[in-house]
N, C-alpha and C positions, 0 to 999 in steps of 0.2 A: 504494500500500500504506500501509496508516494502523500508528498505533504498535503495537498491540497484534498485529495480524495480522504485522508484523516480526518482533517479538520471538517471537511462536508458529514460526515459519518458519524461524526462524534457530538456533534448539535442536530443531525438529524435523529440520533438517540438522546435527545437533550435530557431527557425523565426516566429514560428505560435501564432500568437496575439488573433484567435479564439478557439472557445472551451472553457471547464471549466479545474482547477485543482483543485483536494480536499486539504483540508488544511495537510491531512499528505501531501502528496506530495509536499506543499509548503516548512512545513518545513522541512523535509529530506533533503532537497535540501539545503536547507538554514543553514541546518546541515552538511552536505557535502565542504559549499563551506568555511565555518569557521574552520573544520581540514583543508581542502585543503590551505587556507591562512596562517594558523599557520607553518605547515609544509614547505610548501616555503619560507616563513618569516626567517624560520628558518638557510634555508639555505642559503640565505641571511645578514643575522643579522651584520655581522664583515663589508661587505663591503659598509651595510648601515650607520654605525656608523662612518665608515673613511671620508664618504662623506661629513658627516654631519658635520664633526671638517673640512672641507676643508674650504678655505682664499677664493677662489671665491664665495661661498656659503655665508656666512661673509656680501661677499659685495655687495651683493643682485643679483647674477645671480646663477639662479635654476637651468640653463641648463644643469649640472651638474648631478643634482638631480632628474632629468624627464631623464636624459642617462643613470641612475644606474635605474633606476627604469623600464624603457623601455625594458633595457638589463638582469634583473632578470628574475628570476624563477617567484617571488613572482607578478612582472607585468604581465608576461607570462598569470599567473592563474587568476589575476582578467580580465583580456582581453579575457579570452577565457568563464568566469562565468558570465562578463559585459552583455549580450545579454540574454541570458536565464533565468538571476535571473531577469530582466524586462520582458520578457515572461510568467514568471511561476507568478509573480505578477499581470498582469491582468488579465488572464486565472483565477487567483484566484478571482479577484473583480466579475469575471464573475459566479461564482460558488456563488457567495453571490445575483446574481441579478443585481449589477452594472457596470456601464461603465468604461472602462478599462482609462478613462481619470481621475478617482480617483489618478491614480496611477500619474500622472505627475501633479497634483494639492497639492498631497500632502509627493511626493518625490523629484519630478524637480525644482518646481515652491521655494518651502521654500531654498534652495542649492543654487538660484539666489537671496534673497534677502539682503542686505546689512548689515556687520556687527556692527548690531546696538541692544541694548538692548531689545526692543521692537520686533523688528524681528527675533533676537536669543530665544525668545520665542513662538514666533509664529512658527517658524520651528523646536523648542522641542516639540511641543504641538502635529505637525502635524505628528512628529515621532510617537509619543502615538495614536497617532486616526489612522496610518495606522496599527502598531501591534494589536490593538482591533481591528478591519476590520479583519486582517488575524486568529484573535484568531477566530471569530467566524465561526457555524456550516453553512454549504452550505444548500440554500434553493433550494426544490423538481425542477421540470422543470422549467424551464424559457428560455424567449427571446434567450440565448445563448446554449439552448440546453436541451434534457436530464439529469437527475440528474446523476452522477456518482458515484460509487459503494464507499461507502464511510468506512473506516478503520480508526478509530481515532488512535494518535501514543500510 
């Protein structure tokens, strides 16, 4: 699967939690949404940085902060990749054989735990064991389907 065929495929599954996706299609996408992010970052960049020297800001209200952000390009973009790049993630675990609850066990779950020494490792580690998961090849049919036509990037 080439770039452009990912990214069509993967907002034509914007909502669909079944199925498999192959790992190019994973990350194409996940190629796709790091230009996409840079690029609106970009054009944001001046009025991130005024926010961020603001006196409310300082004194500990964000609201501020979540209004520049809400009101960006660059929010825009993750609001609108927010849904799909968790779509196209367990479609992915599903392509390996596994339950799509890998993916809130070891994206959700580490995000809520406290920051604490112990725990900021355990939610490094768990970043590591999801990229190894996505790195690897999708096994023949299973539970979630037919195997799908596979193109490495």
């Amino acid at each position: 699967m080439n770039f452009f065929d990912s990214v069509i495929s993967v907002f034509k599954n914007y909502v669909n939690f079944s199925g498999r996706a192959t790992r190019s299609e994973f990350w194409w996408f996940f190629f796709f949404c790091i230009l996409l992010y840079m690029l609106t970052f970009s054009f944001n960049g001046i009025e991130f940085s005024e926010v961020l020297s603001n006196t409310d800001l300082r004194k500990g209200n964000p609201s501020v902060l979540v209004e520049q952000f809400i009101q960006s390009w660059f929010g825009v973009a993750i609001l609108v990749t927010f849904i799909p790049s968790i779509t196209v993630a367990v479609r992915r675990f599903h392509d390996l054989g596994m339950t799509g609850w890998w993916y809130a066990g070891l994206q959700i779950v580490p995000s809520l735990l406290p920051n604490i020494f112990i725990f900021n490792l355990i939610s490094f580690s768990a970043l590591f064991l999801f990229i190894y998961f996505m790195l690897q090849e999708g096994v023949g049919d299973n539970r979630f389907g037919p195997g799908p036509f596979r193109e490495d990037i």
